[in-house]
BALUMBA-445250 format. One record per residue (C-alpha): residue number from 1; residue in three letters; x, y, z. Coordinates in nm, 2 decimals. Each point is the difference from the previous one (the first is absolute). Example, Ala and Ser with C-alpha at 12.3 -4.5 7.8 and 13.67 -1.06 7.14 Angstrom:
<recs>
{1 Ala {1.23 -0.45 0.78}} {2 Ser {0.14 0.34 -0.07}} 
</recs>
This chain:
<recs>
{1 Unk {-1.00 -1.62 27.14}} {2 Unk {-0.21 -0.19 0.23}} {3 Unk {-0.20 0.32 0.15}} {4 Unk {-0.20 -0.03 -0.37}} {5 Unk {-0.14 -0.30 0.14}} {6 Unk {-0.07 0.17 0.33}} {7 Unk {-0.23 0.29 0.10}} {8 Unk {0.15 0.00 0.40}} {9 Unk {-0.22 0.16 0.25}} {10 Unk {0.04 -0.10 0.38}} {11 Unk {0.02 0.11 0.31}} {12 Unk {0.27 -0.14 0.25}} {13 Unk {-0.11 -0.11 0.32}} {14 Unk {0.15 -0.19 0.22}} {15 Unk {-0.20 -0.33 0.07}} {16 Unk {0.07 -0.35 0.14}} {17 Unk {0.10 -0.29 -0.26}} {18 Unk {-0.31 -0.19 -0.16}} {19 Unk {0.11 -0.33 -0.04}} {20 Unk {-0.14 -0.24 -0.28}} {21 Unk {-0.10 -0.28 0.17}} {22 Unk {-0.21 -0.20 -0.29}} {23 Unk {0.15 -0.25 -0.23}} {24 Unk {0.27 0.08 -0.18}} {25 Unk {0.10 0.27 0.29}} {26 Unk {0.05 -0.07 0.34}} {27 Unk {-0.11 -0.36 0.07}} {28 Unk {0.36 -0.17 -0.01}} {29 Unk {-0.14 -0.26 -0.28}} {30 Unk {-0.25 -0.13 0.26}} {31 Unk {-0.27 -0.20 -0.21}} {32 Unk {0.23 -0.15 -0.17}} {33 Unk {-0.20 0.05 -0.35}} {34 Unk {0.17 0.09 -0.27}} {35 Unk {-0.29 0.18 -0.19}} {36 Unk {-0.02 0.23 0.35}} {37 Unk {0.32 0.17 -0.10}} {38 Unk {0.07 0.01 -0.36}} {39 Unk {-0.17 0.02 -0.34}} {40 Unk {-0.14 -0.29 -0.19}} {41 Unk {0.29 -0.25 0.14}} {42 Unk {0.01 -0.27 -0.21}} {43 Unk {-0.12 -0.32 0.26}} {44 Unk {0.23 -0.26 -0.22}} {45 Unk {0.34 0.21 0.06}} {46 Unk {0.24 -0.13 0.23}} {47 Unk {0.22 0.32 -0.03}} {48 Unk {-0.19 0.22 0.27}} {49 Unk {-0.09 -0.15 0.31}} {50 Unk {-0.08 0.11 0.38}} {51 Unk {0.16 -0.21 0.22}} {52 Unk {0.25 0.03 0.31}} {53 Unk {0.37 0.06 -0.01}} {54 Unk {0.27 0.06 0.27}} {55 Unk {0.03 0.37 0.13}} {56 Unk {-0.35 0.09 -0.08}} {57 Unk {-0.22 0.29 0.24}} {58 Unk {-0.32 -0.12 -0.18}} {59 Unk {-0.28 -0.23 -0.06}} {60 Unk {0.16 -0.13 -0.34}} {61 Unk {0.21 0.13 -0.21}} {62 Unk {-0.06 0.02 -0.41}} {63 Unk {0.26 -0.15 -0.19}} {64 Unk {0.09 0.08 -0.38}} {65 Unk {0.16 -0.24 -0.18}} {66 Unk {0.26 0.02 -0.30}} {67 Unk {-0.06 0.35 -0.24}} {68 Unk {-0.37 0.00 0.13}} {69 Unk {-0.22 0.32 0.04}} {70 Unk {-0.28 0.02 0.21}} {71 Unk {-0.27 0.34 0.03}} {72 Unk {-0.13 0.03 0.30}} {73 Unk {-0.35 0.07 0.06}} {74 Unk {-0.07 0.39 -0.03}} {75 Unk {-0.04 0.20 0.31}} {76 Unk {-0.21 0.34 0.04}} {77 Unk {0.21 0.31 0.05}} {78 Unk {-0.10 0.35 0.07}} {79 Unk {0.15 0.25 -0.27}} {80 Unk {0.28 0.24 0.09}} {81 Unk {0.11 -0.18 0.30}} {82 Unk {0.29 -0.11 0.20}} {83 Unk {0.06 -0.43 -0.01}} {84 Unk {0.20 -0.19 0.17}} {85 Unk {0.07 -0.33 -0.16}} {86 Unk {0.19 -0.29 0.15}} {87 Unk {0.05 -0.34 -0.01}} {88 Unk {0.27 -0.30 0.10}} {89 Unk {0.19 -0.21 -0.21}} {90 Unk {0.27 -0.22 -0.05}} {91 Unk {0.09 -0.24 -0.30}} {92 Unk {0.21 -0.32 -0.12}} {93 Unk {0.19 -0.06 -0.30}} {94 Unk {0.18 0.25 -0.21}} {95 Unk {0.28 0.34 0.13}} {96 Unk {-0.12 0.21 0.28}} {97 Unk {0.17 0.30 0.11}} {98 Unk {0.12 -0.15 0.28}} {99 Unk {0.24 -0.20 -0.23}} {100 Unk {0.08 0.30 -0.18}} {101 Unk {-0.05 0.35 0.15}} {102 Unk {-0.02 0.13 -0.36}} {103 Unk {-0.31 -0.06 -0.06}} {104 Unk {-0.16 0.29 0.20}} {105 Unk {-0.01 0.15 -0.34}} {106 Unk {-0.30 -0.25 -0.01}} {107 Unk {-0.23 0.21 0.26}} {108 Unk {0.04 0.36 -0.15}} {109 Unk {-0.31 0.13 -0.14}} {110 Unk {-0.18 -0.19 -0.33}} {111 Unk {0.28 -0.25 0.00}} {112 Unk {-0.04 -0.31 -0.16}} {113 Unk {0.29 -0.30 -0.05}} {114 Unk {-0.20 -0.31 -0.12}} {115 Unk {0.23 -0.25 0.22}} {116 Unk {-0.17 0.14 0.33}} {117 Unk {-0.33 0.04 0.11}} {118 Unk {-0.18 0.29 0.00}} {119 Unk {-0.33 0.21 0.10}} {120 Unk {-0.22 0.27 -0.17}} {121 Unk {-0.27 0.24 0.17}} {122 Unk {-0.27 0.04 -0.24}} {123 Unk {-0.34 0.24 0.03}} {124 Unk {-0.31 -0.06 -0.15}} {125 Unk {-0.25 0.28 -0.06}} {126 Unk {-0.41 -0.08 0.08}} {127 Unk {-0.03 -0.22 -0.23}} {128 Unk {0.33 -0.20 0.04}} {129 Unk {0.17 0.11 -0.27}} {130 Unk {0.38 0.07 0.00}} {131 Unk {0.11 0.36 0.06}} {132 Unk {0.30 0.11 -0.18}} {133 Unk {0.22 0.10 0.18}} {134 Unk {0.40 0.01 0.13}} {135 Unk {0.03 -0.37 0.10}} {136 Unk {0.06 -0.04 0.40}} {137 Unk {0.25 -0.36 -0.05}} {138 Unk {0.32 -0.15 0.12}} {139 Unk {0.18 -0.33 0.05}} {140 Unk {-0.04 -0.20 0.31}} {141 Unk {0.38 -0.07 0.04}} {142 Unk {0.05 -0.20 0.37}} {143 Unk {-0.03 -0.36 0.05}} {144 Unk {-0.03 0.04 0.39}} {145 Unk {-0.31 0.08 0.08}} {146 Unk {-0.03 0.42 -0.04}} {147 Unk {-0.29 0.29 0.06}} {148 Unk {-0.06 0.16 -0.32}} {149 Unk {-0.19 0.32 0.03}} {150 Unk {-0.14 0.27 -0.26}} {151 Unk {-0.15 0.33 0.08}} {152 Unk {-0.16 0.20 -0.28}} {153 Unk {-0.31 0.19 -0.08}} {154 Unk {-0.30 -0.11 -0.14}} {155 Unk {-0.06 0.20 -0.37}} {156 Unk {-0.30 0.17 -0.01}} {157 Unk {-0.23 -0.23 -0.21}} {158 Unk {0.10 -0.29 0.22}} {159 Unk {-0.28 -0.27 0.14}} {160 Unk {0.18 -0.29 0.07}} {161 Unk {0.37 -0.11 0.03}} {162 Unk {0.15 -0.32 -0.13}} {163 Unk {0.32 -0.17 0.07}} {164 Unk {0.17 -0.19 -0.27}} {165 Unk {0.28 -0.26 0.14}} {166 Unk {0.23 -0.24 -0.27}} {167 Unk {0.26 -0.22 0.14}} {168 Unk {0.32 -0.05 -0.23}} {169 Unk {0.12 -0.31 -0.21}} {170 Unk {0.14 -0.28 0.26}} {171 Unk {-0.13 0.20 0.27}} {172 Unk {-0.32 -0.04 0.31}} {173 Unk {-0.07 0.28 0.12}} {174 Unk {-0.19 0.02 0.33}} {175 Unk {-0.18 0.26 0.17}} {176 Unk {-0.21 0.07 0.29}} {177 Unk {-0.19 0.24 0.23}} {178 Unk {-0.13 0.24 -0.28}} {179 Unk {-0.18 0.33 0.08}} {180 Unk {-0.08 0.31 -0.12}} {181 Unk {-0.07 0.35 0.25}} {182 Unk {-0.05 0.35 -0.07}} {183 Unk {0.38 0.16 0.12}} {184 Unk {-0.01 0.16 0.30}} {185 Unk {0.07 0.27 0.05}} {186 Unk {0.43 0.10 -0.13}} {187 Unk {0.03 0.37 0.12}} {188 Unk {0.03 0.07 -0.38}} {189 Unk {-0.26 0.00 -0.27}} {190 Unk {0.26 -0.22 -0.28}} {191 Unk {0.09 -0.30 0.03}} {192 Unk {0.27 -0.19 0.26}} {193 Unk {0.13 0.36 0.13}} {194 Unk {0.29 -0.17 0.26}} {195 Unk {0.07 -0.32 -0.23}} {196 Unk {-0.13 -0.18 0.31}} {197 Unk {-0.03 -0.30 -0.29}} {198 Unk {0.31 -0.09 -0.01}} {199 Unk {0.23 -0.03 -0.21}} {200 Unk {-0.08 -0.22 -0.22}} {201 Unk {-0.32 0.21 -0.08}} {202 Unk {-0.06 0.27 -0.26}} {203 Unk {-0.36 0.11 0.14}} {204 Unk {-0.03 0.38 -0.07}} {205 Unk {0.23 -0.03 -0.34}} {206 Unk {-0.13 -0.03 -0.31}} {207 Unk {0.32 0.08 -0.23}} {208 Unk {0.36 -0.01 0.08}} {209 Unk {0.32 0.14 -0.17}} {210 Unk {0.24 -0.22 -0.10}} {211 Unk {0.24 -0.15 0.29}} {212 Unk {-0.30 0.15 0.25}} {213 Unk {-0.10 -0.29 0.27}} {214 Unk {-0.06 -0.04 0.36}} {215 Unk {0.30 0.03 0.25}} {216 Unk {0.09 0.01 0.38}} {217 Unk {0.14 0.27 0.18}} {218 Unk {0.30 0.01 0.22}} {219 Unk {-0.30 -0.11 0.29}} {220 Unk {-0.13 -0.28 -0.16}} {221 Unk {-0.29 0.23 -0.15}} {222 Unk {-0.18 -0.07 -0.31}} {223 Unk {0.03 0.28 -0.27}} {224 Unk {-0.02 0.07 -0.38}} {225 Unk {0.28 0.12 -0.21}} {226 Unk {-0.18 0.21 -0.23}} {227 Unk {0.28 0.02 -0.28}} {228 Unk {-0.09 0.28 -0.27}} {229 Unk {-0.35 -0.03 -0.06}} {230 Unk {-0.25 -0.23 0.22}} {231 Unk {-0.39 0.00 -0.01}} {232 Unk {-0.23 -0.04 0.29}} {233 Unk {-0.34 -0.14 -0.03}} {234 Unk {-0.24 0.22 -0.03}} {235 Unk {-0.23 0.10 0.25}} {236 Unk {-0.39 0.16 0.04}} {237 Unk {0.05 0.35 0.13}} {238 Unk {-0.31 0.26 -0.07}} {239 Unk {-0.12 0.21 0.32}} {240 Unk {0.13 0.33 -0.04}} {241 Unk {0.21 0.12 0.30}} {242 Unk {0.36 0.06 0.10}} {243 Unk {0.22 -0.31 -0.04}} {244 Unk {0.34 -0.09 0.11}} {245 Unk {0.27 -0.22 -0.17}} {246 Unk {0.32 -0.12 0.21}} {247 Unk {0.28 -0.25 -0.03}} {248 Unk {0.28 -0.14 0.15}} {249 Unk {0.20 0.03 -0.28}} {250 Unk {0.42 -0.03 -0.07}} {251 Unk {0.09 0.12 -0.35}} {252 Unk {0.25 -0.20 -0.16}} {253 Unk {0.07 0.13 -0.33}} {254 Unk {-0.10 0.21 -0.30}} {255 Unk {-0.24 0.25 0.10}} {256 Unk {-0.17 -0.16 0.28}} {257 Unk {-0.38 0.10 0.08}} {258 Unk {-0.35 -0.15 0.02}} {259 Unk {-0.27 0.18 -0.14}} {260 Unk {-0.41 -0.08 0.06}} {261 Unk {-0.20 0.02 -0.33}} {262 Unk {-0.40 0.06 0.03}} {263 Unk {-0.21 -0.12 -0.30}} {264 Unk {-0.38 0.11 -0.14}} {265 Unk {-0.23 -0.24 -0.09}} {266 Unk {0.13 -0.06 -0.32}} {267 Unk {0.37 -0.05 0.12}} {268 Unk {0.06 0.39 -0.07}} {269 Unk {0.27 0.13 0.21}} {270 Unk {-0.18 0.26 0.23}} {271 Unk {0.38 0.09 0.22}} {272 Unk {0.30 -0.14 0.15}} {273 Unk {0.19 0.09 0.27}} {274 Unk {0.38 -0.12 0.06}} {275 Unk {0.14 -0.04 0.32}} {276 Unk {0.28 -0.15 0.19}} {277 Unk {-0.13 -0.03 0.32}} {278 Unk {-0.28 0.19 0.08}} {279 Unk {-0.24 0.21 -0.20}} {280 Unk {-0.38 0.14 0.08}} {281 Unk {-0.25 0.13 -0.27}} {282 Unk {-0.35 0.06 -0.09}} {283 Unk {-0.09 -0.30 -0.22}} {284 Unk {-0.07 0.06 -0.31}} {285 Unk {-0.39 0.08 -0.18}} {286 Unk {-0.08 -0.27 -0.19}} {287 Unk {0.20 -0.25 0.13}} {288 Unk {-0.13 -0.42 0.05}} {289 Unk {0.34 -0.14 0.05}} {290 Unk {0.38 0.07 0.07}} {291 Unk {0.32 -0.20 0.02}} {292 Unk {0.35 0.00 0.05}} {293 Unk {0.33 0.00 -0.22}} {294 Unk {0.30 -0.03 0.16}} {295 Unk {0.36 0.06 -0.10}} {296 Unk {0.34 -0.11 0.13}} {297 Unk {-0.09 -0.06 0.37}} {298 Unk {-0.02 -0.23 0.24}} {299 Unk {-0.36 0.02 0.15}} {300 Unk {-0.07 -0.12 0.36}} {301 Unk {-0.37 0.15 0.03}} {302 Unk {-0.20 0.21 -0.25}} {303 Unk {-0.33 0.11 0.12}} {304 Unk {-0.26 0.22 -0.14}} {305 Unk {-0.29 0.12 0.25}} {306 Unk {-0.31 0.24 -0.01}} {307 Unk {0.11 0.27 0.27}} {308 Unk {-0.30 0.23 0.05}} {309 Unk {-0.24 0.24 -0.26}} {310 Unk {0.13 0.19 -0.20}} {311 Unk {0.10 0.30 0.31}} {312 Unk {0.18 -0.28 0.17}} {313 Unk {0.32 0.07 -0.23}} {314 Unk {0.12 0.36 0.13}} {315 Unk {-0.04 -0.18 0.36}} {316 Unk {0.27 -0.25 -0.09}} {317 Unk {0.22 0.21 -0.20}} {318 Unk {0.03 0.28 0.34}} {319 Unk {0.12 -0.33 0.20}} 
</recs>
């Protein structure tokens, strides 16, 4: 479990974004240097390139030729904290999903199908190091220019972040106007509360049941269809208190509930609490981290908040 990896202590404020604004973050590919942006490029390739395509927002784009994989150059992070990563991109060559609406498979969480491109969030710790950890990856399935975004938590040991991009056999890939923010702030400590991503977009989810993917509702709403057994991310959760966890949330088979799990520092289950739409309880002693499971619902929001101290609970619970 990745909370062995993680010792989670933060406090939740609510701040304006900080925006990266120094090569590889933020800059739209503006020097037009390769070496600005990613690790040792090799200055005799003629796979990667920045140059200038139709539909672009920024200086340059970078362009990845034919099965090539380019690291970017690492970025530092704070530890156990909310990012916001997003770029552009568009590509030439190969199946997209516009041809075939099948391949949305291709954006759920730590997928990987060798004829598309694809992405991977790495952390390094101080001294730049991988940390093992869950992987934070998907395909990059559109050929018209798109805005991929991920959202995810620092772990603890984190110093620097480093985003790993491969094109696919037959393929360019392009992309442009790359940056990199703390989240502001959701209303929620997890992950993508509303699904405000999209839904193409798995932020918040870490494992899903079988047949489990991203759906509209009747109003053209973005929602996840939990099937029997899906895993949010997890997320840093430590000051004692009262706390609230609420959904908008349609059963739709076999015993349809969500519970929220709370974790010690050594992955140890401290409590859970299960729910359906609302529940309020003192959080647990011991606990670093929580997340959700979910079972046989349709989920529109799913929101866990710090309400008060620990007296703030027999307040709510007389409303």
């Amino acid at each position: 479990m990745m909370w062995k990896f993680m010792i989670l202590i933060l406090a939740f404020t609510a701040t304006a974004p900080a925006i990266f604004a120094a090569p590889p973050f933020g800059d739209g590919f503006a020097t037009g240097i390769l070496e600005d942006y990613l690790e040792k490029p090799d200055p005799k390739q003629t796979k990667v390139a920045l140059n200038k395509i139709e539909g672009m927002k920024g200086e340059s784009v970078l362009s990845i030729t034919d099965n090539t994989k380019v690291l970017f150059n690492p970025v530092p992070v704070s530890p156990n904290t909310k990012y916001t990563l997003e770029f552009r991109g568009c590509f030439t060559g190969g199946e997209s999903i516009e041809e075939n609406p099948r391949l949305d498979i291709a954006v759920m969480p730590r997928s990987s199908l060798a004829f598309l491109p694809c992405h991977e969030i790495e952390f390094l710790d101080a001294e730049k190091k991988k940390i093992q950890q869950p992987v934070i990856a998907f395909n990059l399935t559109f050929r018209n220019w798109h805005d991929y975004v991920s959202i995810f938590y620092s772990p603890a040991n984190a110093a620097f972040v480093r985003l790993t991009v491969r094109s696919a056999p037959g393929i360019t890939f392009s992309m442009d106007c790359l940056k990199l923010e703390k989240t502001p702030d959701e209303g929620a400590i997890n992950v993508n509360p509303d699904f405000k991503c999209g839904l193409y977009n798995y932020s918040g989810w870490s494992s899903l049941a079988v047949a489990a993917k991203m759906i509209l509702t009747k109003d053209g709403k973005p929602a996840f269809d939990t099937k029997y057994g899906s895993t949010s991310t997890g997320f840093p959760v430590s000051e004692p208190g009262t706390y609230q966890a609420s959904a908008k949330f349609t059963g739709n088979g076999y015993n349809a509930n969500i519970s929220v799990r709370f974790y010690d520092k050594d992955g140890k289950s401290t409590g859970s609490f299960r729910f359906l739409d609302k529940t309020v309880f003192i959080l647990p002693s011991g606990t670093v981290a929580g997340d959700f499971l979910a079972y046989s619902g349709v989920i529109e929001e799913l929101r866990l908040i710090r309400a008060g101290d620990e007296k703030k609970i027999e307040e709510i619970r007389k409303k």
